[in-house]
The first five atom37 places (N, CA, C, CB, O) and aatype in JSON, in Angstrom:
{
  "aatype": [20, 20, 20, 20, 20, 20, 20, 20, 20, 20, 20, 20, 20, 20, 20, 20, 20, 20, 20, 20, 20, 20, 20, 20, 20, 20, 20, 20, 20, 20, 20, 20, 20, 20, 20, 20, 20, 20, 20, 20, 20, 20, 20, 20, 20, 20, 20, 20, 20, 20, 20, 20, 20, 20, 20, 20, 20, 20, 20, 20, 20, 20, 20, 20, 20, 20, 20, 20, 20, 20, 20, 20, 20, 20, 20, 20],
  "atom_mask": [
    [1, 1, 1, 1, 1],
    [1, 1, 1, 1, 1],
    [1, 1, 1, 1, 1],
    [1, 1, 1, 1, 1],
    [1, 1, 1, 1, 1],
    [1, 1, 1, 1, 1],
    [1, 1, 1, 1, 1],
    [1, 1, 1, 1, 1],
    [1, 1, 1, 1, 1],
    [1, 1, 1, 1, 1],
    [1, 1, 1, 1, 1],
    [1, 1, 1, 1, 1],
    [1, 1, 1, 1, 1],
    [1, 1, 1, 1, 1],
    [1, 1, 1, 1, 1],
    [1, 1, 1, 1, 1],
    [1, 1, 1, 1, 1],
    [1, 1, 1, 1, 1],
    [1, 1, 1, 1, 1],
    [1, 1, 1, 1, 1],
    [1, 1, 1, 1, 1],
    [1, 1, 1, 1, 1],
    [1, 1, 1, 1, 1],
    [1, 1, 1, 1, 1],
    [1, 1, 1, 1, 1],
    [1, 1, 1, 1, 1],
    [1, 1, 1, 1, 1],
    [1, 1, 1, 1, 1],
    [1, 1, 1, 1, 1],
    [1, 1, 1, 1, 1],
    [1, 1, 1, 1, 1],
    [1, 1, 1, 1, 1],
    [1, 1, 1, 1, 1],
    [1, 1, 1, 1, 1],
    [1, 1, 1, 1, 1],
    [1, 1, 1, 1, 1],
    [1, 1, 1, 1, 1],
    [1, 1, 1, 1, 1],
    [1, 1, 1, 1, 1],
    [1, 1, 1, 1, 1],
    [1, 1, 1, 1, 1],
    [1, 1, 1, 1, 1],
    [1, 1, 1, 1, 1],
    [1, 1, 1, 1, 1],
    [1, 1, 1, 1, 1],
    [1, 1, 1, 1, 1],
    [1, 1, 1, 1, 1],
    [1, 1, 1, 1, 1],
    [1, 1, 1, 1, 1],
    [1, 1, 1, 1, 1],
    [1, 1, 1, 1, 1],
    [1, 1, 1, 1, 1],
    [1, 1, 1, 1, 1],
    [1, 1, 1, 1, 1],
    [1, 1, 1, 1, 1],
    [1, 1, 1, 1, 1],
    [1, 1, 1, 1, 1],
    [1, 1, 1, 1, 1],
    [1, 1, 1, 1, 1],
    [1, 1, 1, 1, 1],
    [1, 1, 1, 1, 1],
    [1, 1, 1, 1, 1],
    [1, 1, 1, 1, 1],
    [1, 1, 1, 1, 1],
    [1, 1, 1, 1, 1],
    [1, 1, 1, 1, 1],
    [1, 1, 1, 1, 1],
    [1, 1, 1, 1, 1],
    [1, 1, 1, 1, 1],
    [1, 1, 1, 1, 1],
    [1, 1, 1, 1, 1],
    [1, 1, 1, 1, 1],
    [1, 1, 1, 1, 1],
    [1, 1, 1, 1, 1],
    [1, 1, 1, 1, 1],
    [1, 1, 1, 1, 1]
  ],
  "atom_positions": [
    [[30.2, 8.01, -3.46], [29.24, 8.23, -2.41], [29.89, 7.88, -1.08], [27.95, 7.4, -2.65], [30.83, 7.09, -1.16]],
    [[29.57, 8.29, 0.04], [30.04, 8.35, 1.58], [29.76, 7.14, 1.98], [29.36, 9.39, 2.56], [28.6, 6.93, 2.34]],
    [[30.6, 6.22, 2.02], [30.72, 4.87, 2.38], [29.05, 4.98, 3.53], [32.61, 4.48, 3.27], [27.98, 4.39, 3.42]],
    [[29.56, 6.03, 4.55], [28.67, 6.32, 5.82], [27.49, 6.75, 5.52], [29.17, 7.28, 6.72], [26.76, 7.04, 6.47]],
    [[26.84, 6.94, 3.83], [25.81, 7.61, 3.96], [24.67, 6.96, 3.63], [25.92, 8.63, 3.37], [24.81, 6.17, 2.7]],
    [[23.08, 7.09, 4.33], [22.22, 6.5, 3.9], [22.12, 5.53, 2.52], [21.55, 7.36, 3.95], [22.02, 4.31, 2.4]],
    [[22.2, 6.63, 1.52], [22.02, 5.96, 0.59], [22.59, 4.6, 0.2], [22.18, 6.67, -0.09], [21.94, 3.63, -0.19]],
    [[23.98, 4.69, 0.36], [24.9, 3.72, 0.52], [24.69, 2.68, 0.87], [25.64, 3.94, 1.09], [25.01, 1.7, 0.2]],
    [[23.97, 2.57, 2.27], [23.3, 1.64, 2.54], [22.26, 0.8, 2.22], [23.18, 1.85, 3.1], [22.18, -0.42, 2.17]],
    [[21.42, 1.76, 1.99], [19.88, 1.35, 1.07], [20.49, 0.47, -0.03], [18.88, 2.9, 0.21], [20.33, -0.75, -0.09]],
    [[21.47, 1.5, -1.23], [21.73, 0.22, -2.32], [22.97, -1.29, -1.82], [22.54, 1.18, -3.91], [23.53, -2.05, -2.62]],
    [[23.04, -1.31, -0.95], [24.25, -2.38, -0.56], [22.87, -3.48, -0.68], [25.36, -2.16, 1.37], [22.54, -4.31, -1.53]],
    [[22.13, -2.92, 0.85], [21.35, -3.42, 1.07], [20.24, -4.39, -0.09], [21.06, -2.51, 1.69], [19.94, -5.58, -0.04]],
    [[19.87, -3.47, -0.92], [18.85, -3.59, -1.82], [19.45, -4.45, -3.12], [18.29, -2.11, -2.19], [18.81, -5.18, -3.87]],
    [[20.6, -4.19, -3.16], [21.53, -5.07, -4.29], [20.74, -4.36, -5.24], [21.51, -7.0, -4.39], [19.95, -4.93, -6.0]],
    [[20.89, -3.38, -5.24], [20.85, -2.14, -6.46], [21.45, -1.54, -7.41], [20.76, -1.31, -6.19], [20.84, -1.12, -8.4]],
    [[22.73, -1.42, -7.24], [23.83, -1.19, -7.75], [25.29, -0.97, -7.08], [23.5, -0.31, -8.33], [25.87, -1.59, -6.19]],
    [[25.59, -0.03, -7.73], [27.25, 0.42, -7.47], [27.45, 0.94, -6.54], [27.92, 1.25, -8.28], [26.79, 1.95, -6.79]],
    [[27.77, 1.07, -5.76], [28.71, 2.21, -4.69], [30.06, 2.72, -4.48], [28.7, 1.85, -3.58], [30.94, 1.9, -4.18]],
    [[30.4, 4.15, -4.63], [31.74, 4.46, -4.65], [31.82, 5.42, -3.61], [32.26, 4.94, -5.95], [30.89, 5.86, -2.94]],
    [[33.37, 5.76, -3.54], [33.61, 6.57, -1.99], [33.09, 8.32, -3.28], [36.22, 6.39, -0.91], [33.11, 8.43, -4.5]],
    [[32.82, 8.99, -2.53], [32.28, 10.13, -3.15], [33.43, 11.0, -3.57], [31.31, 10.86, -2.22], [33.07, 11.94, -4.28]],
    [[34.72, 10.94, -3.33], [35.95, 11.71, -3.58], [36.8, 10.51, -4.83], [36.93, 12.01, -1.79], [37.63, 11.18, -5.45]],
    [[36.81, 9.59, -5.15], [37.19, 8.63, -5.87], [36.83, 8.64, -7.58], [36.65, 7.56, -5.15], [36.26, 7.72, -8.17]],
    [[37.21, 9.64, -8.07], [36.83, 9.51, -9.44], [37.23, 8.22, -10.58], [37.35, 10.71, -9.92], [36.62, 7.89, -11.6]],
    [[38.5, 7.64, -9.96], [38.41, 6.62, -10.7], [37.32, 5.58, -10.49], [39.53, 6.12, -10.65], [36.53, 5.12, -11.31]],
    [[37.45, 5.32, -9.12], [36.14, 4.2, -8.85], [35.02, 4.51, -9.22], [35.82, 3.87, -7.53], [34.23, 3.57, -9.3]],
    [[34.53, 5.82, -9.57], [33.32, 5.91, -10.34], [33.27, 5.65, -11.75], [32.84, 7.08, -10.2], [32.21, 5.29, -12.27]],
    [[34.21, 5.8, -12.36], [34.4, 6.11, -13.88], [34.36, 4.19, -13.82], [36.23, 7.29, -14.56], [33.69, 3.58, -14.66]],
    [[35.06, 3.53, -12.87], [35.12, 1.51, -12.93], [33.48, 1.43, -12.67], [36.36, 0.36, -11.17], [32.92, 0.66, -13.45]],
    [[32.81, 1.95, -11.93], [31.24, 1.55, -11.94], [30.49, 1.77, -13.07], [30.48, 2.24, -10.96], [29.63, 0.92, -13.31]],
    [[30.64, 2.93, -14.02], [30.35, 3.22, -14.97], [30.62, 2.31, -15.87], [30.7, 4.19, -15.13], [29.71, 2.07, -16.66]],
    [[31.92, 1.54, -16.03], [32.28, 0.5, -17.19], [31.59, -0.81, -16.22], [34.33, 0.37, -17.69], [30.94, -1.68, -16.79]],
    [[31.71, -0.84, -15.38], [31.08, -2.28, -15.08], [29.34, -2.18, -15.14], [31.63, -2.83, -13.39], [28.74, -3.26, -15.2]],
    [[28.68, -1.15, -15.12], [27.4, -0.93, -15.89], [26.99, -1.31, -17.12], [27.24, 0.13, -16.0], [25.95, -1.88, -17.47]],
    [[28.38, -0.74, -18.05], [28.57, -0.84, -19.77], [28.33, -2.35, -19.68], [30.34, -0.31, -20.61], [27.23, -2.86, -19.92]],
    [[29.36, -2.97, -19.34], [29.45, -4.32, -19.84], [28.59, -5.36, -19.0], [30.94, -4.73, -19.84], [28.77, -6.57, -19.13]],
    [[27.51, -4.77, -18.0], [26.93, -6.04, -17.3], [25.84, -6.19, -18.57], [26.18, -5.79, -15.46], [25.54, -5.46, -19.51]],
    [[25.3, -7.77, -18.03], [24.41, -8.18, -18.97], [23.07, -7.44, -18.62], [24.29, -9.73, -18.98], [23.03, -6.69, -17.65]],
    [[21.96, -7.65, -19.45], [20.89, -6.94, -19.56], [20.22, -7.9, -18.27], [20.18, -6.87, -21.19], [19.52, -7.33, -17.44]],
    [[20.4, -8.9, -18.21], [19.75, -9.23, -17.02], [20.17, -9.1, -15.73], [19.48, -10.27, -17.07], [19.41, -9.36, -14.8]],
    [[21.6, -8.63, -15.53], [22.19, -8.55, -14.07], [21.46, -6.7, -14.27], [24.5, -8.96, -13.8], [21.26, -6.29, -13.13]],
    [[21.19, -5.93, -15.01], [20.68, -4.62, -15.02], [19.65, -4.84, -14.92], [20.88, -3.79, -15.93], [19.19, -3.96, -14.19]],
    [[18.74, -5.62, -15.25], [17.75, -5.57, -14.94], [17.09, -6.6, -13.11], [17.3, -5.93, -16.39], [16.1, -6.22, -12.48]],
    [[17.68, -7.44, -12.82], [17.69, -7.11, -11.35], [18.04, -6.36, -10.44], [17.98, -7.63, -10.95], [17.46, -6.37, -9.36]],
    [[19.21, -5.43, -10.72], [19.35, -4.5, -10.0], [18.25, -3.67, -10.36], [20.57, -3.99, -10.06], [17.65, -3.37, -9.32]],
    [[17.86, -3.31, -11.08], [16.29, -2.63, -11.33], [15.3, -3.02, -10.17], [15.52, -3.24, -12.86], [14.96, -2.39, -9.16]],
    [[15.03, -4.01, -10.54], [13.91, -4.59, -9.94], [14.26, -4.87, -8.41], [13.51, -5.88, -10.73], [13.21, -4.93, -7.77]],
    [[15.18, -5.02, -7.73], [15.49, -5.28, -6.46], [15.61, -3.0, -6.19], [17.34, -6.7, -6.31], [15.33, -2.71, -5.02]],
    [[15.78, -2.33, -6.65], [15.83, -1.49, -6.52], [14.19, -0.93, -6.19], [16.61, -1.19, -7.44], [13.87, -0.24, -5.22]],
    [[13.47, -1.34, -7.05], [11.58, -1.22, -7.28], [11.25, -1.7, -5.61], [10.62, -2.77, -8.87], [10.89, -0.9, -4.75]],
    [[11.46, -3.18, -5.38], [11.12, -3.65, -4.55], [11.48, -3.06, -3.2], [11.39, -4.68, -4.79], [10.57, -2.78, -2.42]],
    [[12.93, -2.81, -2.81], [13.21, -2.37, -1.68], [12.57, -0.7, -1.92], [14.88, -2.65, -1.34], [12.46, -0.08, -0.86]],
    [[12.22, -0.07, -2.97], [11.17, 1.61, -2.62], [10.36, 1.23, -2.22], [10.54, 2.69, -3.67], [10.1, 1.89, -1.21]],
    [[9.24, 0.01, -2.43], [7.99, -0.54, -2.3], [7.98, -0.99, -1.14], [7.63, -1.46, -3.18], [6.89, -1.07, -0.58]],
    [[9.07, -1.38, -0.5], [8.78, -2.09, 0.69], [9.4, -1.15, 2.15], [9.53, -3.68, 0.48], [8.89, -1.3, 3.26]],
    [[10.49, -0.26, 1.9], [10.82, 0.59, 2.91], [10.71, 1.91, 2.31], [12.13, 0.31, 3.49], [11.17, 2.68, 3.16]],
    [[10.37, 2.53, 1.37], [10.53, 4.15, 0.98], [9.26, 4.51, 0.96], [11.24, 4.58, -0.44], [9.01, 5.71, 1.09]],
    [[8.41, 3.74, 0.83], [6.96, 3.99, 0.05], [5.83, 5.04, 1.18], [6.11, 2.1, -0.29], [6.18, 5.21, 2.34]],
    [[4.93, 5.47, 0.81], [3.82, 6.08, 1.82], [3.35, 5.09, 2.83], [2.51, 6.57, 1.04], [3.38, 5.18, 4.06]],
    [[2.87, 4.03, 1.99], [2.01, 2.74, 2.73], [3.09, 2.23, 3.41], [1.23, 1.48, 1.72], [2.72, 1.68, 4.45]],
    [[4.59, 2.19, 3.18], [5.48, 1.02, 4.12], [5.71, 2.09, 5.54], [7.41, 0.38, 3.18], [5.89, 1.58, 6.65]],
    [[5.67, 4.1, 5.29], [6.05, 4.66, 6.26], [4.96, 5.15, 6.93], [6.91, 5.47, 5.97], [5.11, 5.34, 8.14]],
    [[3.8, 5.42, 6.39], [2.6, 6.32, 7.01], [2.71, 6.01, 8.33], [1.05, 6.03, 6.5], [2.65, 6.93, 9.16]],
    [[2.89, 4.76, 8.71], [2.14, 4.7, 10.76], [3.52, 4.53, 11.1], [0.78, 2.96, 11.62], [3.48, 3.41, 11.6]],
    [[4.77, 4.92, 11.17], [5.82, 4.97, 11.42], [5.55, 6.5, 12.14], [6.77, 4.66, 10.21], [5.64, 6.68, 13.36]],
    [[5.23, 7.5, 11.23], [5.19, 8.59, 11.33], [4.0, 9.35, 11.69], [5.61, 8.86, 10.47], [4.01, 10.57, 11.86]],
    [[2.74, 8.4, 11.83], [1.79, 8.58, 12.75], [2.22, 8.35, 13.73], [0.8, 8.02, 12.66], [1.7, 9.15, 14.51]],
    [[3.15, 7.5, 14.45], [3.17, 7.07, 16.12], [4.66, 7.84, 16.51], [3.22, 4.98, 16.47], [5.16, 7.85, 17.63]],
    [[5.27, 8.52, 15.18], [6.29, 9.34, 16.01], [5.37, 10.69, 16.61], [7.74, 9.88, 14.9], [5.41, 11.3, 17.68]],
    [[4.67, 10.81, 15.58], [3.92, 12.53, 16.3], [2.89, 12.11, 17.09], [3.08, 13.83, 15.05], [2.47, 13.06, 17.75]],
    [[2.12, 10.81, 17.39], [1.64, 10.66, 18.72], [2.46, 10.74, 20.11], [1.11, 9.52, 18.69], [1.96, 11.09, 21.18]],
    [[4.05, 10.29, 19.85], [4.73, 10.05, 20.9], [4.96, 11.97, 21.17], [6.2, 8.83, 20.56], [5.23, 12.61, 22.19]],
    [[4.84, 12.2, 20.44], [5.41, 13.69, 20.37], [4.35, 14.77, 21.25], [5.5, 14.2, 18.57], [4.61, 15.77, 21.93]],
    [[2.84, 13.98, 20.86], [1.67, 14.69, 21.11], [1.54, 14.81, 22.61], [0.46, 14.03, 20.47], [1.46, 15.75, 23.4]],
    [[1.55, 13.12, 22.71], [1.2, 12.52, 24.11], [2.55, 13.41, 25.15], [1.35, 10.38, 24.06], [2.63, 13.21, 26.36]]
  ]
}
């Protein structure tokens, strides 16, 4: 994935998982084995820190008046 790209950020951020440069096939194929062998509980916080940061910045309720007051600014 594009060091530079959204997403990238979101999971750094969110301590979600893996991130690789998007042209790097080995470094993906090393995220893939370090998936294999993490424990069920380091997978399962990245889960759950993954849940939490949709719930708290991706969600309808976290964006709705974000995007109500861009198209007021737009209106006005």
């Amino acid at each position: 994935m594009d060091a530079e790209a959204d997403a990238t950020h979101m999971i750094l951020e969110a301590k979600a998982g893996f991130v690789t440069k998007a042209d790097d096939v080995e470094m993906f194929a090393n995220s893939f084995k370090q998936m294999a062998v993490a424990s069920t509980d380091s997978l399962q916080v990245m889960g759950d820190n993954s849940r939490k940061f949709a719930e708290c910045k991706l969600s309808k309720k976290a964006n709705l008046s974000l995007v109500v007051n861009e198209i007021k600014k737009i209106i006005d």
